[in-house]
N, C-alpha and C positions, 0 to 999 in steps of 0.2 A: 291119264290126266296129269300125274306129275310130271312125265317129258315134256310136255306142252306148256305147262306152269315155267319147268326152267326156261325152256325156251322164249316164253314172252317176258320174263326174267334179264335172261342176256340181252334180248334185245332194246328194254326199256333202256338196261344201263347203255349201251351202245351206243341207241341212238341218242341218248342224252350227250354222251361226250363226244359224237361225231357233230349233232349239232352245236354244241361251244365250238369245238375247234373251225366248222365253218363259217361261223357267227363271228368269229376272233378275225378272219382271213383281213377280208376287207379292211377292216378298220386299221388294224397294223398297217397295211397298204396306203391308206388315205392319209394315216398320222405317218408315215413315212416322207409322204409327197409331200405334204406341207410343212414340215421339218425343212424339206431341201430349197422349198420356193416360194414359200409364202411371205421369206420379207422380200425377197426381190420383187416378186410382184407387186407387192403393195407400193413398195418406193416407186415404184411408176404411177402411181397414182398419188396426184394434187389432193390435199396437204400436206399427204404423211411422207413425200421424199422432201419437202421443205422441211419437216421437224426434225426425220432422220440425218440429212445434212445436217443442221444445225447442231444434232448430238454428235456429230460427227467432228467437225471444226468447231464446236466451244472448248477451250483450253480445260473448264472445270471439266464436263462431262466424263469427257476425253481423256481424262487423268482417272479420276474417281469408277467409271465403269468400264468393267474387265473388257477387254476384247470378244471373248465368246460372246458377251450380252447384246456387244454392239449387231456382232454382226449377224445375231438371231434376235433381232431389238425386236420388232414386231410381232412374231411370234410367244417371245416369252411376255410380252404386253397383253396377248391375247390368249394366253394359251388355256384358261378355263373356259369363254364358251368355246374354242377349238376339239378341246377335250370331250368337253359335252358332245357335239356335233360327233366324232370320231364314236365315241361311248350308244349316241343313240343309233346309226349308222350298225353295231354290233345287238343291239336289243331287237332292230326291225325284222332283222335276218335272221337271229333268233328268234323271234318272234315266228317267223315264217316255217322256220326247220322245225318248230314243235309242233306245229299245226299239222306240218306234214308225216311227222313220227307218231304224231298221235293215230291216224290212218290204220295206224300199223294193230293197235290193240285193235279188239271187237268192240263194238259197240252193244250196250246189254238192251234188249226191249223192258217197257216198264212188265213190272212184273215183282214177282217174290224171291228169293235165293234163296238158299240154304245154304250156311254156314261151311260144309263140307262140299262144297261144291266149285268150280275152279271159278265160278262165277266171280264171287266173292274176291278175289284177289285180280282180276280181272280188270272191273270195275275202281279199286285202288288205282291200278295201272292205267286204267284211260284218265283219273283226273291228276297223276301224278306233275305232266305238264302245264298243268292249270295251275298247277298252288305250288310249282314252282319258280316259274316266272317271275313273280315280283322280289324274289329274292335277290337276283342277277340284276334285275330294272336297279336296285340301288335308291340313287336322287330320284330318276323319275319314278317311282315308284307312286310319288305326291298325282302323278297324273293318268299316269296307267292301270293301276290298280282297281279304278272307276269303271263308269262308263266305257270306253276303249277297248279294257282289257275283257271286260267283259263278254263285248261286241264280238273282239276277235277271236273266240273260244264256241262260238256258237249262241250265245242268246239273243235275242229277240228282243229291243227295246225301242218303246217309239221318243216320239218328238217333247222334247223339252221336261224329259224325265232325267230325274237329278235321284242316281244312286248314293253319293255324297262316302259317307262313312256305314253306307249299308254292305249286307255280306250275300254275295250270291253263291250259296254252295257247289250248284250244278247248271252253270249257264245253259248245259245243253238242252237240260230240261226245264227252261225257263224263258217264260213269255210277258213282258209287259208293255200295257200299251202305254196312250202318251200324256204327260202332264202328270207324272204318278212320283211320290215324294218321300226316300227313304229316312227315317231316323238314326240317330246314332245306334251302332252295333244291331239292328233289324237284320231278322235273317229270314232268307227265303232256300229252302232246302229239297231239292227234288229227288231225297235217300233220307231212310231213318233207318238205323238199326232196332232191331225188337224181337225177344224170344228166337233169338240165336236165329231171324232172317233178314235179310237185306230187302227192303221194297222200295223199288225205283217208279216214278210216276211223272210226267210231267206236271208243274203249278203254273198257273196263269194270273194274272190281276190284269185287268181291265183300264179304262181310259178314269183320273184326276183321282188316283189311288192312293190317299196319306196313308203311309204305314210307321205307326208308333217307332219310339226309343226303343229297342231291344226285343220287339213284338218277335216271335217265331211263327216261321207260316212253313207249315209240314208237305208232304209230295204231294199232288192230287188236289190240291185246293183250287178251288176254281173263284174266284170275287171279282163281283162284278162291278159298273163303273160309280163313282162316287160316292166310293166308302171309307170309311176311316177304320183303321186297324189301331186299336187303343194300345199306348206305350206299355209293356211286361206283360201281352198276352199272348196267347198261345191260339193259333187255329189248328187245331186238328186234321191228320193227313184224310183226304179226301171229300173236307167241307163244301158246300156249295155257300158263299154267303151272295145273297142278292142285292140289287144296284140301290143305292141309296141310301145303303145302314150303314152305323156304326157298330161295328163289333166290340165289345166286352162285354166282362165276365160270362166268357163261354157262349154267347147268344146275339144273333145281330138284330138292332133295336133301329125304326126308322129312323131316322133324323129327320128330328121337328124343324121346320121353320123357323128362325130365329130365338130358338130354345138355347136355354144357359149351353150345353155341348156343341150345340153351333157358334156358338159365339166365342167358347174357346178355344175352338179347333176349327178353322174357317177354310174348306175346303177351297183347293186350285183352282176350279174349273166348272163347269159342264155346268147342264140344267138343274133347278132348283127341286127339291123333293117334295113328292105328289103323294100324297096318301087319300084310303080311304077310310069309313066310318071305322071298319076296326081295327087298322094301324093306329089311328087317331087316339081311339079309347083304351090301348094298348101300352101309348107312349106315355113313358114321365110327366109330371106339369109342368116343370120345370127344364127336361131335357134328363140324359143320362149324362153324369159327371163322370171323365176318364180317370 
């Protein structure tokens, strides 16, 4: 087991610095070419060789800016979104080379580990490329870090769900459908540690799924469509919460009909909630306040 440990060891780090160095290639390449031709090119095209001229033969310009400026004028005019451009160019193909290094670790099925078990370090080493990515991303970090990055590490998100400043621990093991709306620092986690084992589970949320400020939602949770996950609560790893409740304090509660929690927390989407005689007699008069 320890030869095996090293060995996906060396190759974590390996592949990590074979993908920068690949990830680098290109882009050195591309911010090379446009260093050499980017203002010429541009001065062929109307308006910018009439301005270039004209910095060219004004007595001031002409005097006041250096010669190298002139004659990379356009370039260094442009040279931050070129930059940018060059820099994202370096992030896509890194992007791609982790996707493909990550191949390389095992993938764990849901299940339990044991602490002594090579599982466990394993597991680190497959999300190792995940959570480090946005480090490298930098600037775009504001855009990749969401949605995207998410996308491209394996999770499963639908249409006009807004991750926002939510945290998805383990995309792989994450499923949500569409119109579903994260809160600030909300975590959705498809691993807990507990009495020294690891359990790995896939979690799901379903279609018009508000999930509170900070709420945590453990591996194995299943919640169905049009529910509200209330801000600083916890769902428990392998909860089923059903379609049209609000969850808090530990218990999911229908959602009344135009009851004070609907009206504070007004869901996204979908069909209005149907109860019968003893959900009815069940719910708050009022509604349940988050």
């Amino acid at each position: 087991m320890r030869v095996k440990l090293v060995g996906y060891s060396i190759y974590m780090v390996l592949s990590i610095m074979i993908s920068l160095t690949i990830a680098a290639i290109p882009a050195i390449f591309f911010f090379a070419f446009i260093v050499q031709n980017f203002t010429v090119f541009v001065n062929t095209i109307w308006p910018f060789n009439l301005i270039h001229e004209f910095v060219l033969t004004n007595p001031i310009t002409s005097y006041w800016i250096p010669p190298f400026a002139i004659q990379y004028w356009w370039l260094l005019i442009l040279f931050v979104p070129l930059g940018l451009i060059c820099y994202g160019i370096f992030l896509g193909v890194l992007l791609g080379m982790f996707k493909l290094s990550r191949k390389g670790i095992p993938f764990l099925k849901d299940g339990y580990y044991t602490s002594d078990s090579e599982a466990w370090l394993l597991y680190e080493y497959f999300e190792i490329y995940y959570v480090l990515f946005p480090y490298f991303a930098g600037f775009f970090t504001v855009f990749l870090d969401t949605k995207p990055r998410h996308q491209a590490f394996g999770c499963k998100i639908g249409k006009n769900t807004v991750v926002g400043n939510g945290r998805l621990f383990n995309p792989e093991r994450t499923i949500i459908g569409d119109n579903c709306f994260f809160g600030y620092d909300a975590i959705m986690s498809g691993h807990v540690y507990e009495s020294g084992k690891l359990y790995l589970k896939t979690v799901k949320l379903g279609n018009n799924v508000t999930v509170g400020a900070n709420a945590v939602i453990l591996p194995g949770c299943d919640i169905g469509d049009n529910v509200i996950v209330g801000a600083n609560t916890v769902v428990p790893k392998n909860t089923v919460i059903p379609p049209n409740t609000i969850w808090v304090h530990g218990k999911a509660i229908p959602r009344k009909p135009k009851g004070e929690a609907e009206i504070l927390h007004q869901p996204i989407g979908g069909p209005v909630a149907s109860f019968d005689e003893e959900d009815e007699a069940d719910t708050p008069e009022n509604g349940e306040r988050l």
